[in-house]
Backbone as JSON, one array per atom type, in Angstrom:
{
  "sequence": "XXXXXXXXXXXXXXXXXXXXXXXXXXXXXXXXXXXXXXXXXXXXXXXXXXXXXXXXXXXXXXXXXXXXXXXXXXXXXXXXXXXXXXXXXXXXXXXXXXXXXXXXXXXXXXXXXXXXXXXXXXXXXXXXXXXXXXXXXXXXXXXXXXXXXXXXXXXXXXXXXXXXXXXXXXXXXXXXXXXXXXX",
  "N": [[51.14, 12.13, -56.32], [48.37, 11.62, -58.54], [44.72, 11.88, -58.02], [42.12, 10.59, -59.83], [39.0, 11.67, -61.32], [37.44, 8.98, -62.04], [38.99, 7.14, -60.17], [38.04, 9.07, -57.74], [35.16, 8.14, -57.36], [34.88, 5.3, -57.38], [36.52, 5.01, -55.02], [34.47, 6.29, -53.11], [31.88, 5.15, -53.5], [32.76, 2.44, -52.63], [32.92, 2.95, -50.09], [30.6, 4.44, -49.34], [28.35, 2.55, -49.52], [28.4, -0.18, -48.32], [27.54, 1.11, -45.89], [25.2, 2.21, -46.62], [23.75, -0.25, -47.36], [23.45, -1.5, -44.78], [22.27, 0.55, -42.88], [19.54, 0.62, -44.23], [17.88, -1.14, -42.75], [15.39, -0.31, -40.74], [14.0, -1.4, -38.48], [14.52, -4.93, -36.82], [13.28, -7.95, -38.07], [11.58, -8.82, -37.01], [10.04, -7.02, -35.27], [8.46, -5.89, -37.36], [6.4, -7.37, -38.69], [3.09, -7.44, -38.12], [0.91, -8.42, -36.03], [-2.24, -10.35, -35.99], [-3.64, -11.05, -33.62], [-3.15, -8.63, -32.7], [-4.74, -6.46, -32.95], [-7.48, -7.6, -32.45], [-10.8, -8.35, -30.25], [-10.72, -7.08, -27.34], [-11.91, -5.96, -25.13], [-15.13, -5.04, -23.87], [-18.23, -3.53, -23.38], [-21.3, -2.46, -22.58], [-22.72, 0.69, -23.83], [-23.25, 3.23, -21.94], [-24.4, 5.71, -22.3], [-25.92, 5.82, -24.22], [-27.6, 3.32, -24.64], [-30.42, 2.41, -23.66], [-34.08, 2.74, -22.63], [-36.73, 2.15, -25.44], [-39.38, 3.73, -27.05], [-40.52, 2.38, -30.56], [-42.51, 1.95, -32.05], [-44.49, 4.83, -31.98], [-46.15, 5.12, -30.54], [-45.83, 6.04, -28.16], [-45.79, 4.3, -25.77], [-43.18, 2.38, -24.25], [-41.3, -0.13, -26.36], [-38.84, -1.77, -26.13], [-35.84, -2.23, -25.53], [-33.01, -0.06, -26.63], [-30.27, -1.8, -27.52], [-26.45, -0.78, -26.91], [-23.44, -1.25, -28.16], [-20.38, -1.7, -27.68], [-17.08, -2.43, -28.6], [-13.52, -3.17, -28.09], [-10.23, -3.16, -29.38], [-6.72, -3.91, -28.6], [-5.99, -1.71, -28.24], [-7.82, 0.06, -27.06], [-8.94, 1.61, -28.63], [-12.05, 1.57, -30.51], [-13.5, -1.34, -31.99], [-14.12, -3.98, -34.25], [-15.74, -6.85, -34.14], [-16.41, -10.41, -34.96], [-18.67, -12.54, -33.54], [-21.03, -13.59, -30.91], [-23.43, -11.96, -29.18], [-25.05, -11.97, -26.15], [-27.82, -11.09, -24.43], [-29.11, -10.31, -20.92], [-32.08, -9.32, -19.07], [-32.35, -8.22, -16.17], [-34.57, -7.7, -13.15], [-34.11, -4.99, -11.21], [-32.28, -4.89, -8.36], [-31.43, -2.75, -5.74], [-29.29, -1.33, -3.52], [-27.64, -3.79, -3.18], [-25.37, -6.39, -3.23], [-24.97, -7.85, -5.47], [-26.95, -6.66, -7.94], [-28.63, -7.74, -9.33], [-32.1, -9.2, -9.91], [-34.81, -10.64, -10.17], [-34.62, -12.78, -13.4], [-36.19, -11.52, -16.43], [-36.78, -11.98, -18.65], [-36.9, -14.3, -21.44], [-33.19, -14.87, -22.49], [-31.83, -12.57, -24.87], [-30.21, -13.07, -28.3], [-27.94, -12.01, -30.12], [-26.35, -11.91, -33.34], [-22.69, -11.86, -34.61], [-21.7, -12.73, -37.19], [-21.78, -12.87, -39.36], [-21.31, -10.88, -42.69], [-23.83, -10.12, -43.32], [-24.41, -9.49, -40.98], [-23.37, -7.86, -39.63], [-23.07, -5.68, -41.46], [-26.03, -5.56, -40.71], [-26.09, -4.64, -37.95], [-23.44, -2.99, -37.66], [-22.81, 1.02, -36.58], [-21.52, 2.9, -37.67], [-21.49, 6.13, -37.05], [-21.75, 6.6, -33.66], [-19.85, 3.87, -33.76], [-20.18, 1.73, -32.68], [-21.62, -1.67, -31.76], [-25.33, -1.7, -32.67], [-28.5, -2.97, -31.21], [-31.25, -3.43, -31.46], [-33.92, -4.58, -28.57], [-36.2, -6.36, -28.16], [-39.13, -6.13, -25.97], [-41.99, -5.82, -25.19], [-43.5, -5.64, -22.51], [-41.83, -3.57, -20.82], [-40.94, -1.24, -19.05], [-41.01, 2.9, -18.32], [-40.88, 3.52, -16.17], [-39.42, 1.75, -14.19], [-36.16, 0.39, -13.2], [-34.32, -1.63, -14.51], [-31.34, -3.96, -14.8], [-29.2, -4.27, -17.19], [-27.71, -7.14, -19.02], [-24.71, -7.98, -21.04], [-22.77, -10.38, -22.78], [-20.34, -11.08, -24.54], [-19.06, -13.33, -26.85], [-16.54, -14.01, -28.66], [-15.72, -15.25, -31.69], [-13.17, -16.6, -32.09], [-13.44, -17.89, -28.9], [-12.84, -16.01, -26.54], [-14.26, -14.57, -24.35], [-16.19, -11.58, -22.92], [-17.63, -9.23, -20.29], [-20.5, -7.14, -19.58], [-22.06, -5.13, -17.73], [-25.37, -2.88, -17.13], [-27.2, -0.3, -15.38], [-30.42, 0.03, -16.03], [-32.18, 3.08, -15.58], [-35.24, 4.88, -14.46], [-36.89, 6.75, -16.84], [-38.11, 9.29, -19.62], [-40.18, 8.63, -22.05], [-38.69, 8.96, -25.21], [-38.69, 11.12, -28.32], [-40.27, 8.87, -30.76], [-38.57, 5.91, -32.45], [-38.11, 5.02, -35.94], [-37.4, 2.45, -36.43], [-37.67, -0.62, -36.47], [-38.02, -3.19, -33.87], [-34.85, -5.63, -33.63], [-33.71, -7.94, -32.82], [-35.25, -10.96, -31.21], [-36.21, -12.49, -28.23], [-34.96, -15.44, -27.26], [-36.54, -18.94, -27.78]],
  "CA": [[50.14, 11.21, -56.79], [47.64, 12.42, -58.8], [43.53, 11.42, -58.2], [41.54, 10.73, -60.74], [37.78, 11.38, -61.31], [36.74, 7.76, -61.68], [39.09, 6.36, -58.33], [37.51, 9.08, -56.49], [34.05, 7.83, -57.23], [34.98, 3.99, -57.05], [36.45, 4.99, -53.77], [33.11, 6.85, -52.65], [30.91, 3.8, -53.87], [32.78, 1.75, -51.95], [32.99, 3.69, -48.95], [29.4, 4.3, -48.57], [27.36, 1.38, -50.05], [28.06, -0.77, -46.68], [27.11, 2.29, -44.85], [23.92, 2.34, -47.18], [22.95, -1.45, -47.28], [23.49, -1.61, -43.37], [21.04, 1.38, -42.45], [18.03, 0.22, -44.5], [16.95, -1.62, -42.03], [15.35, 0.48, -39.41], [14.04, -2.1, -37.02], [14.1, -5.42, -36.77], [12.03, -8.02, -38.91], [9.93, -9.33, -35.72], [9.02, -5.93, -34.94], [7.98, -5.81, -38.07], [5.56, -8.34, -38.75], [1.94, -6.91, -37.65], [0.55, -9.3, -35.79], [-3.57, -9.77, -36.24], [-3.75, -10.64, -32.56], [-2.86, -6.64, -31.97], [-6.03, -5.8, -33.15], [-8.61, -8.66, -32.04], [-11.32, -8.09, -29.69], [-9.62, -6.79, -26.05], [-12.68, -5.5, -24.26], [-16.62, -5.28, -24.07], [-18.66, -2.53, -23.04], [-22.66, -1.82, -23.17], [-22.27, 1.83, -23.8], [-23.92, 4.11, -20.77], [-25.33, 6.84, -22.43], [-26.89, 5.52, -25.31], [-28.43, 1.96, -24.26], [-31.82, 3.21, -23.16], [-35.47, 1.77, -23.01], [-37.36, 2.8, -26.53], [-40.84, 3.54, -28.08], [-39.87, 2.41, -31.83], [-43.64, 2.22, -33.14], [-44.88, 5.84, -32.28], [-47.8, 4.78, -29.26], [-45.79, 6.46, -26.73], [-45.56, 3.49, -24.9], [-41.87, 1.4, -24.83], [-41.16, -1.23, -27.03], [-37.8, -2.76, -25.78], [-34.06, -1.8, -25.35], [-31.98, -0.25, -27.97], [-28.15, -1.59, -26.62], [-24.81, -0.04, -28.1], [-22.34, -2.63, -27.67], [-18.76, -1.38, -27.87], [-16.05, -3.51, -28.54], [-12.18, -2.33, -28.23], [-8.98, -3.51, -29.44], [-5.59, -4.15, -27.42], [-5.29, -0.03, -27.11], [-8.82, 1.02, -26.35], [-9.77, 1.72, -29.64], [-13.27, 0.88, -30.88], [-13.15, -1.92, -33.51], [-14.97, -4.53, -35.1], [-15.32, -8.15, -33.95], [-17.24, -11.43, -35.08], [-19.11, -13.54, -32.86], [-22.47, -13.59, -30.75], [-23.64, -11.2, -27.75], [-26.02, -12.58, -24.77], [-28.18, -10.11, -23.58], [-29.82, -10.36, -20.33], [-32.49, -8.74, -18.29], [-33.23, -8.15, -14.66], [-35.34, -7.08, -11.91], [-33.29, -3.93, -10.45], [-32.24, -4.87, -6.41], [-30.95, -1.56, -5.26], [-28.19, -1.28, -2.68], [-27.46, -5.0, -3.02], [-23.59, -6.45, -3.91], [-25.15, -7.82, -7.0], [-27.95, -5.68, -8.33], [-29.79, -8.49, -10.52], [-33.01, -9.69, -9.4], [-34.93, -11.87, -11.06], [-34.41, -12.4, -15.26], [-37.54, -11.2, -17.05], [-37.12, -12.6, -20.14], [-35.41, -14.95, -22.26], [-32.05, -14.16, -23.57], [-31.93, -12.7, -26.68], [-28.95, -13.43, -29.14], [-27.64, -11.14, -31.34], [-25.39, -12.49, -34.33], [-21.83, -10.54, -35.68], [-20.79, -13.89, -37.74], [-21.76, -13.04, -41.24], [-20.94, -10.05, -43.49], [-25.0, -9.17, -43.4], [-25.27, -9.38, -39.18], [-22.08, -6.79, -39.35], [-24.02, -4.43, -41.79], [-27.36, -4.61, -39.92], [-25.96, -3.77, -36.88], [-22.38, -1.37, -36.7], [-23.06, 1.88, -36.06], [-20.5, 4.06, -37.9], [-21.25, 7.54, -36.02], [-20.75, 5.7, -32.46], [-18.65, 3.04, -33.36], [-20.47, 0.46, -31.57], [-22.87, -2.57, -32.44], [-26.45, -1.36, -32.11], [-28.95, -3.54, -30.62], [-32.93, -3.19, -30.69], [-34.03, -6.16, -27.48], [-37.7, -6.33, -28.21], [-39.7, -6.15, -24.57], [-43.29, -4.64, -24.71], [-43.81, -5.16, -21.09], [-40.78, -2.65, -20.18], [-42.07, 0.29, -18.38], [-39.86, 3.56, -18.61], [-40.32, 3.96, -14.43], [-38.97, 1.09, -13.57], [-34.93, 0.3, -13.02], [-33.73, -2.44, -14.89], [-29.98, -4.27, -15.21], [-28.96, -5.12, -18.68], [-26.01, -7.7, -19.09], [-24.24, -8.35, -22.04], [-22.01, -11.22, -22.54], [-19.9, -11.69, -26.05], [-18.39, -14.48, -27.15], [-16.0, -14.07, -30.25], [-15.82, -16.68, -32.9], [-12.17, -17.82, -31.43], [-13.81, -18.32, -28.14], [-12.93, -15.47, -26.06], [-15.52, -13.64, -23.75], [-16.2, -10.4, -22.68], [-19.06, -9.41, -19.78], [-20.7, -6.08, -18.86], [-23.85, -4.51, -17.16], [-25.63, -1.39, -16.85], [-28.54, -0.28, -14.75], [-31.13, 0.95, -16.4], [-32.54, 4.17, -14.57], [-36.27, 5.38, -15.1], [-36.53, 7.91, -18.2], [-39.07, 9.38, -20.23], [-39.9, 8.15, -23.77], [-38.06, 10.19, -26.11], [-39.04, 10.68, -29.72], [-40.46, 7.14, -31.14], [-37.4, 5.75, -33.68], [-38.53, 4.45, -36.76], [-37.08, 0.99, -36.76], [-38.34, -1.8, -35.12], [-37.01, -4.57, -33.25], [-34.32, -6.98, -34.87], [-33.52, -9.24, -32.38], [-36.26, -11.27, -30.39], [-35.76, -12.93, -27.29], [-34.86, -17.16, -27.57], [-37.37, -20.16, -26.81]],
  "C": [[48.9, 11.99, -57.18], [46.12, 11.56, -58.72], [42.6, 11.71, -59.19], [39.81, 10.89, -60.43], [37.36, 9.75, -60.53], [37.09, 7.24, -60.03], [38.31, 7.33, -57.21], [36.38, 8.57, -56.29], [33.8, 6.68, -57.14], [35.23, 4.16, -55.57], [35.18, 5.4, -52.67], [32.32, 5.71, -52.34], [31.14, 3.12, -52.79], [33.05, 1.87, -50.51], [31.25, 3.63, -48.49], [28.34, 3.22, -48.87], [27.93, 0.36, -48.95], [27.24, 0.31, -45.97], [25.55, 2.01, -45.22], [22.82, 1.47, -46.7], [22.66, -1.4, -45.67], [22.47, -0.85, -42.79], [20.18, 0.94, -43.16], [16.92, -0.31, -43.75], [16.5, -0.9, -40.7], [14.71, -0.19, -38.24], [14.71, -3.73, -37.26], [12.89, -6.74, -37.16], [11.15, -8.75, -37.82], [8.92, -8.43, -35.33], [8.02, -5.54, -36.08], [6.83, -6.58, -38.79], [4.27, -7.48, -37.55], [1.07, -8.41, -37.23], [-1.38, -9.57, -35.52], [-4.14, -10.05, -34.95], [-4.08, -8.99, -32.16], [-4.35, -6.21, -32.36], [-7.37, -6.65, -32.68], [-9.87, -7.6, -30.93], [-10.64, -7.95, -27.92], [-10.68, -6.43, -25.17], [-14.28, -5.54, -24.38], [-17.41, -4.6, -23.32], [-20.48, -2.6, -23.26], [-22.39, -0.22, -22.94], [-23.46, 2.59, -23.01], [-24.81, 5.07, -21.35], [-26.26, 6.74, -23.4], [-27.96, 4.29, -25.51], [-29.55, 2.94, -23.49], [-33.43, 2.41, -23.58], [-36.1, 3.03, -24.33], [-38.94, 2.68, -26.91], [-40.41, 3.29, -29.6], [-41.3, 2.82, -32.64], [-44.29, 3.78, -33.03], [-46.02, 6.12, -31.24], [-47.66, 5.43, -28.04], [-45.8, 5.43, -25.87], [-44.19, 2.34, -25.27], [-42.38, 0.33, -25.17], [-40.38, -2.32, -26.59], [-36.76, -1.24, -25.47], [-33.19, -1.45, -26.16], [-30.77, -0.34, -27.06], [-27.35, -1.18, -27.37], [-24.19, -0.81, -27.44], [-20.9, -1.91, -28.01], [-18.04, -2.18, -27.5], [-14.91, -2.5, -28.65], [-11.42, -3.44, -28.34], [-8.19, -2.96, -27.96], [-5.32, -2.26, -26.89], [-6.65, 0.71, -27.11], [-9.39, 1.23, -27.25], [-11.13, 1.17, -30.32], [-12.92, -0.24, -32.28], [-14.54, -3.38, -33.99], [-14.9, -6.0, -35.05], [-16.4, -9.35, -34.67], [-17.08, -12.09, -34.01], [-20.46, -13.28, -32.49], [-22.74, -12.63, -29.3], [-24.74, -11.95, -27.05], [-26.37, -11.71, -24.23], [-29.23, -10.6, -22.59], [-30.41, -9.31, -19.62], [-33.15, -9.01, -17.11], [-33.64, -7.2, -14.01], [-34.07, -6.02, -11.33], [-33.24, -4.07, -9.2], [-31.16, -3.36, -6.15], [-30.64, -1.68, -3.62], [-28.32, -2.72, -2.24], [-26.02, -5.25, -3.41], [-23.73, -7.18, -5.29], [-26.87, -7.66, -7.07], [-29.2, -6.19, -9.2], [-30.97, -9.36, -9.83], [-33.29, -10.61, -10.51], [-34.82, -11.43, -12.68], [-35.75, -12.55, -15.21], [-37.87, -11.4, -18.04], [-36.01, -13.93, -20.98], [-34.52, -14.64, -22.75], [-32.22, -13.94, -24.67], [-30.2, -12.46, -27.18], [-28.9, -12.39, -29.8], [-26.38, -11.95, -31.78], [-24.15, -11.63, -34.82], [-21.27, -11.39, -36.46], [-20.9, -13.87, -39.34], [-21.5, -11.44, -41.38], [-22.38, -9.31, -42.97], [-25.32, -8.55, -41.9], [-24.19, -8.1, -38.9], [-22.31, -5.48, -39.49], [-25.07, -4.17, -40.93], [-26.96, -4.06, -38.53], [-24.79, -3.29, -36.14], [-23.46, -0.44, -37.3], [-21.92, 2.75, -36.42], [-20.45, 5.5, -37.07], [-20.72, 7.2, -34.78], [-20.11, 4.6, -32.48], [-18.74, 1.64, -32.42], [-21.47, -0.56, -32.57], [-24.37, -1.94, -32.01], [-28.02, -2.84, -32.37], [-30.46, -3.3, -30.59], [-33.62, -4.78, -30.22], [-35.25, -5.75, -27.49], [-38.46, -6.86, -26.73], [-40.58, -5.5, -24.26], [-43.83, -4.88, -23.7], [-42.85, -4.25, -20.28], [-41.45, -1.63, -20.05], [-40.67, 1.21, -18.2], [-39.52, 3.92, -16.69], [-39.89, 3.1, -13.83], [-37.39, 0.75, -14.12], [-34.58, -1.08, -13.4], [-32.05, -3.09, -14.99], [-30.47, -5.09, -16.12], [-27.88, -5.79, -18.51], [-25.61, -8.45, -20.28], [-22.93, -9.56, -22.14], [-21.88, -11.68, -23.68], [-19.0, -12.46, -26.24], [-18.08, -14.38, -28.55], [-15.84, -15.82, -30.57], [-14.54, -17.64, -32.38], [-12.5, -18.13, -30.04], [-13.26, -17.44, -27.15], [-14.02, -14.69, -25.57], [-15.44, -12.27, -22.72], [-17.68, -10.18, -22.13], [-19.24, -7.94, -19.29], [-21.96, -5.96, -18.49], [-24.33, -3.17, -17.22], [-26.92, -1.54, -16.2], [-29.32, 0.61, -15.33], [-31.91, 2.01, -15.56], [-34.07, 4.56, -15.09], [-35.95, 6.62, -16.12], [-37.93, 8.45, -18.54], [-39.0, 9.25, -21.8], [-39.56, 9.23, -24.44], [-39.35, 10.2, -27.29], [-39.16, 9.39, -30.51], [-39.18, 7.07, -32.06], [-38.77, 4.95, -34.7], [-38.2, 2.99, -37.12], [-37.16, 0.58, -35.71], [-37.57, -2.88, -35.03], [-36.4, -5.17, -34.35], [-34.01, -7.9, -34.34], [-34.48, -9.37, -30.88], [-35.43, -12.51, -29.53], [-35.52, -14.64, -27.56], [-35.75, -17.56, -27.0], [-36.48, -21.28, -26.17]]
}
């Protein structure tokens, strides 16, 4: 029996074209589907090293609070949420089981719900929301707790604190407050 060109290459064809169609698929189409959950808001942070009391105008004497807000997705990653933060401040109780004395001011709001509240305040180098909490009675020797509390747009919340520690005024910044405390 003699084989010809063509049958061997009809036989080929049809030899591996199941083989072919069958592997294409390399998972799964559930796994496949990206779900926009996976990325949402997962965590809520005031960031430690960079929240700090500020001089913004140049007088040498503080102004307020610049906060760095860090938000993270489901794997830790920094990312980018809409909704509103709640910042509070208190009186520093030291070696107490909660550390907040009395509040010293009215909450102030900060906005992430429009396109413009997103621009004025990420923070591309750190990756966080940045925050200037206008408070010209803050003194740099006294120990404050900050507490942040964000509430995304689908109604999830996220709560942290930090204690502010005495400091000395750095270098004034050039931008001044953007968000003032509520009546």
């Amino acid at each position: 029996m003699i084989i010809t060109p063509l049958r061997t290459l009809l036989t080929f064809i049809l030899i591996t074209l199941p083989l072919l169609a069958g592997g294409c698929s390399l998972s799964s189409p559930s796994s496949q589907t990206v779900s926009a959950e996976m990325f949402e808001a997962a965590g809520m942070r005031i960031h430690p090293v960079f929240t700090q009391v500020k001089d913004w105008n140049g007088d040498g004497k503080a102004d307020g609070i610049e906060a760095l807000v860090e938000i993270t997705d489901r794997f830790g990653d920094p990312a980018k949420a809409s909704g509103q933060v709640l910042f509070e401040l208190f009186d520093y109780r030291p070696r107490d089981p909660d550390p907040r004395g009395a509040r010293l001011a009215n909450p102030w709001i900060g906005s992430l719900q429009t396109v413009r509240d997103q621009q004025t305040h990420w923070n591309n180098t750190t990756q966080t929301y940045n925050f200037k909490l206008a408070y010209p009675q803050i003194s740099t020797s006294h120990s404050y707790v900050l507490t942040a509390t964000f509430e995304t747009t689908s109604g999830n919340r996220f709560f942290n604190r930090i204690i502010l520690t005495p400091t000395t005024t750095g270098a004034p910044s050039v931008a001044k407050p953007t968000t003032q405390p509520a009546n």
